[in-house]
N, C-alpha and C positions, 0 to 999 in steps of 0.2 A: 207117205212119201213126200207132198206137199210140205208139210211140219217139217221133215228131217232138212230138205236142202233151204227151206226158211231160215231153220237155226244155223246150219253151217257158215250162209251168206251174211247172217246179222254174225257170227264170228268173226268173220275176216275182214266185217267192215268195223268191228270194234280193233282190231288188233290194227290196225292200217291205220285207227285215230293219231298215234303219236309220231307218226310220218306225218301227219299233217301239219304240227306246231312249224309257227314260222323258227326257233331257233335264237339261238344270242344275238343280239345287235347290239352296232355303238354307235356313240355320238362324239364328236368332236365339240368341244370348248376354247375358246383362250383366257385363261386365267391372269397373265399378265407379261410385260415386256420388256426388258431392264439390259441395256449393255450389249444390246445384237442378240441376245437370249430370248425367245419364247416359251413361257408355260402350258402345253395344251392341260386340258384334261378330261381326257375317255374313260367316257362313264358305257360300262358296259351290263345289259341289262340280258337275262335270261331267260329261255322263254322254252317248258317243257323238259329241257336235259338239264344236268347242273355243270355250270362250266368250274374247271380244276385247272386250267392255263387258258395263256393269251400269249399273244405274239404281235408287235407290231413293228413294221417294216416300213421305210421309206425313210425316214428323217434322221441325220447325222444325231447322233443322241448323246445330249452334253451332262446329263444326269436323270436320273429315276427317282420314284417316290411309290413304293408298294404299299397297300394298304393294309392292316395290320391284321397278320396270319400269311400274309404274301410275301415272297421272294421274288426279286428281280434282278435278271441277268444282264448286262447291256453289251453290243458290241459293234463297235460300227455306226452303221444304221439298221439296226435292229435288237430289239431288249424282248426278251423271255419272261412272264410272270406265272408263277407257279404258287399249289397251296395244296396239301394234303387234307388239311384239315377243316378249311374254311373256304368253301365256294360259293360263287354267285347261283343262291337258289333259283330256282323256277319262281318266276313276279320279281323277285329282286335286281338290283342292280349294285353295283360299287364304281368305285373312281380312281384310277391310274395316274399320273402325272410323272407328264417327259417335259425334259426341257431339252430344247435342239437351239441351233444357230439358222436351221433353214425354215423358216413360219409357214411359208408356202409351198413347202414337199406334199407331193398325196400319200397317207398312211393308206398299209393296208394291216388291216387288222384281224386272226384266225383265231380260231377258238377249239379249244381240247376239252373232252370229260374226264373224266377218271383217266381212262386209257386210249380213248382213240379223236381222231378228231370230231367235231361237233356241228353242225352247219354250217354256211359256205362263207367263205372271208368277206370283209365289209371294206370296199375303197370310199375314206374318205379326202 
């Protein structure tokens, strides 16, 4: 009886392991500055799930630069990046580049998997 509810307990603490990963993070950079123009560039790094979109909001967005296998949408102040085929694995990371008019907006930055969203948005 002992043995049985041992093993059930060491089940559901193994299955409860990948709730635990902290999830995608990003960083902010500035790459450089030319004509009221800012180039950030958010490197977004993976952690457990594999992220398949990004979404970042806050900054008037005067051009994109996806990284290759990536799509990006922009509109406004916010640009969509998407990939079917080539995601930010688990340990890895990749690099996005906005160029906005505003340097000092706060981004906030969300993360998608395959199909749903991925851990919680990062305000930088």
């Amino acid at each position: 009886m002992k043995r049985s509810l041992l093993f059930v307990l060491g089940l559901l603490v193994l299955a409860a392991v990948p709730a635990w990963a902290d999830g995608p993070t990003a960083q902010k950079a500035t790459k450089g500055s030319a004509d009221g123009i800012t180039t950030f560039a958010i490197t977004v790094a993976a952690d457990g799930e594999d992220v398949y979109g990004v979404t970042i909001k806050g900054a008037q967005m005067e051009d994109i630069r996806a990284p290759q296998g990536w799509v990006g949408i922009a509109s406004g102040s916010s640009v969509m990046f998407r990939t079917g085929e080539h995601p930010v694995t688990s340990g890895n990371s990749l690099e996005f580049k906005i160029q906005t008019s505003e340097p000092s907006a706060a981004l906030t930055i969300s993360f998608r998997g395959k199909e749903d969203v991925v851990g919680t948005p990062v305000n930088l």
